[in-house]
N, C-alpha and C positions, 0 to 999 in steps of 0.2 A: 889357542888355536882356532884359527877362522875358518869355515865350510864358504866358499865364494857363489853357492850360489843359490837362487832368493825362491824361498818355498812360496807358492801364491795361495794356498790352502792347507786347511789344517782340521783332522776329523778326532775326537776325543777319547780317550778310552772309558769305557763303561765295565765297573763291573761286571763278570761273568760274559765277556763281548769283547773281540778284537774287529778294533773298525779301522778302516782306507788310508793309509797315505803312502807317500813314494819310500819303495824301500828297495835296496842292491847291495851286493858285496861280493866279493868272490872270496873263496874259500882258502886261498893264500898260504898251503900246506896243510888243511886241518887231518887229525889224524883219524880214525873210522871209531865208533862208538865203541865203549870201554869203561869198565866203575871205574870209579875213583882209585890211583895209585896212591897207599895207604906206608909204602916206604917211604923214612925219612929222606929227604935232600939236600945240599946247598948249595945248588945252581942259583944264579942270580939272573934275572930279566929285569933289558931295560934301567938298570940301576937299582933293581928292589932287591932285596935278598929272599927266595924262596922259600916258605914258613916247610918245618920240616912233618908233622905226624900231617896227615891229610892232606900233603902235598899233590899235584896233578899239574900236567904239560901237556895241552895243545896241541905243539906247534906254530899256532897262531899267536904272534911277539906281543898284538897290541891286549888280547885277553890273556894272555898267561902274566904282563904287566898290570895287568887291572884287579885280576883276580888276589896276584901275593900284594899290591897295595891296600885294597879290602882287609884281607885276612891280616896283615901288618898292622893294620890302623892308620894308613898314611894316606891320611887327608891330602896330603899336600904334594902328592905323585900322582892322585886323583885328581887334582884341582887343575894341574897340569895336563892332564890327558884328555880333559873335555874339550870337543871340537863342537864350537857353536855356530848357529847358523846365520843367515840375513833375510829376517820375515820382515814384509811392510805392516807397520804398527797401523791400527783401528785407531778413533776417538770414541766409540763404543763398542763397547762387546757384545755381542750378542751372543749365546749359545754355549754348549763345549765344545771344549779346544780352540775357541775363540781364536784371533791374533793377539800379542802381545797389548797393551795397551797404549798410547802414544802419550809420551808426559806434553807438561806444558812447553816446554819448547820444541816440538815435534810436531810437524804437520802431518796431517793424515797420508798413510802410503809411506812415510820415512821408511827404509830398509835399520831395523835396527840388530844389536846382537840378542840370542836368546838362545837356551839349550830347553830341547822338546823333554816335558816331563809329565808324571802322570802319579796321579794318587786318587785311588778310587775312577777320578775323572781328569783327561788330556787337558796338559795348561803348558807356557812357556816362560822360563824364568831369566830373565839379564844375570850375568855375570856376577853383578856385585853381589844379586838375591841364592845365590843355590847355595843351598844345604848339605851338608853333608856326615854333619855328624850322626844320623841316622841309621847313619850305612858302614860306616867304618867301628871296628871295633876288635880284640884281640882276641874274642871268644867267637864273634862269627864262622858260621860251617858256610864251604861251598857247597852247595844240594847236586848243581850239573851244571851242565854250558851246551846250548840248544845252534842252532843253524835256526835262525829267524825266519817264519814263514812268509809269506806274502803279502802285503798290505801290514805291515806292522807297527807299532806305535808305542815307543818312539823307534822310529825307522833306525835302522842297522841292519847288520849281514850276522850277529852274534849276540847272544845272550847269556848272560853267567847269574845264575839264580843263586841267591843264598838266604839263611834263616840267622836271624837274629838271635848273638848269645845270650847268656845270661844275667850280662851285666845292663841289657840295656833296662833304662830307667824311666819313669812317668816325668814329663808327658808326651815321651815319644813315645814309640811302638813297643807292644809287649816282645819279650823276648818268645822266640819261636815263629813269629811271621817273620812273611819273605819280603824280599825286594829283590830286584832283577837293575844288573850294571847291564846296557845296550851298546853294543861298539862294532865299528868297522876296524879296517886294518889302519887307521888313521888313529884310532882313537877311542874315547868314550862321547856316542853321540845321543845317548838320554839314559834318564835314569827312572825307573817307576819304582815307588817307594812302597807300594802294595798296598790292600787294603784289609787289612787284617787278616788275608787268609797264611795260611800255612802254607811250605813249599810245592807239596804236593797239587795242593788246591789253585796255587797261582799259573802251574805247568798245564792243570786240565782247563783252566779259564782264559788262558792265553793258547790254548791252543798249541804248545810245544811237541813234538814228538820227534825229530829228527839231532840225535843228540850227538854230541861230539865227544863226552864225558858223560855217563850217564848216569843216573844217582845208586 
């Protein structure tokens, strides 16, 4: 899925700091803040079948699809949901959150694809590069789902934080940190992989408080 149109800057996330970029969405039914619904279900969204102990609904189709693909393990209803953008590629980077980099057949300014990401520090990654096995998994908990605040990065109207289960393994992340799926009603439009904090610690360092599901 393509975003049609061409971000001309790009500001980095920093640890413990949410820095500038364009960010909008509307709220597209969301429902008012509420724990986690802890009855089993078998609603399905979107195609996915809805995991049933820690089950939760939205209302919002493109995160209550993202969220039961996470919690599935389905890579590949993730892989589909991500809406990338069209940044002009650098011949040098300079900074965080730089622009993508321009290969060798790419002239500086080329408008190329890339989905906004963040680990520790704001970067953008082409299609073929995103990862995802980091995030998917059958033991992941969902923590909440936020209403994005202002200047957010990677920019979305929605955020779905979750903590890594017990299976994950070296040399990814320990099991127990977060990472945060970013989405508009479009889709999944960045993903931050976390930096080793814990769920709680990634909601007060991102600045979270307006929850749509609350942990």
């Amino acid at each position: 899925m393509i975003r049609g149109s061409v971000l001309l800057a790009c500001v980095a996330l920093v640890l413990g700091a949410t820095l500038t970029t364009a960010c909008d969405g509307d709220d597209d039914g969301a429902q008012p803040t509420r724990a986690l619904d802890r009855t089993p279900a078998a609603t399905t969204t979107a195609g996915v079948d809805t995991p049933g102990p820690g089950d939760m609904t939205t209302g919002i189709r493109s995160v209550d699809a993202a969220v039961a693909a996470v919690l599935a393990g389905d890579e590949t209803t993730i892989r589909e949901m991500l809406v990338y953008q069209l940044v002009p590629c650098v011949t040098v980077q300079e900074g965080l959150g730089a622009p993508p980099q321009c290969r060798e057949d790419e002239a500086e300014g080329t408008p190329v694809e890339v989905l906004p990401g963040a680990q520790c520090e704001g970067f953008f990654v082409r299609p073929g590069d995103v990862q995802l096995t980091t995030i998917v998994g059958q033991s992941n908990e969902l923590y909440a789902v936020y209403r994005t605040p202002a200047g957010y990065f990677p920019a979305g109207a929605y955020t779905a934080v979750f903590a890594r289960g017990g299976d994950a393994e070296p040399p990814g992340p320990p099991p127990g940190t977060a990472f945060e799926v970013v989405l508009d009603n479009e889709g999944v439009t960045g993903i931050n992989y976390g930096c080793a904090e814990d769920a709680p610690q990634l909601v007060q360092t991102r600045q979270l408080t307006d929850a749509i599901v609350g942990p």
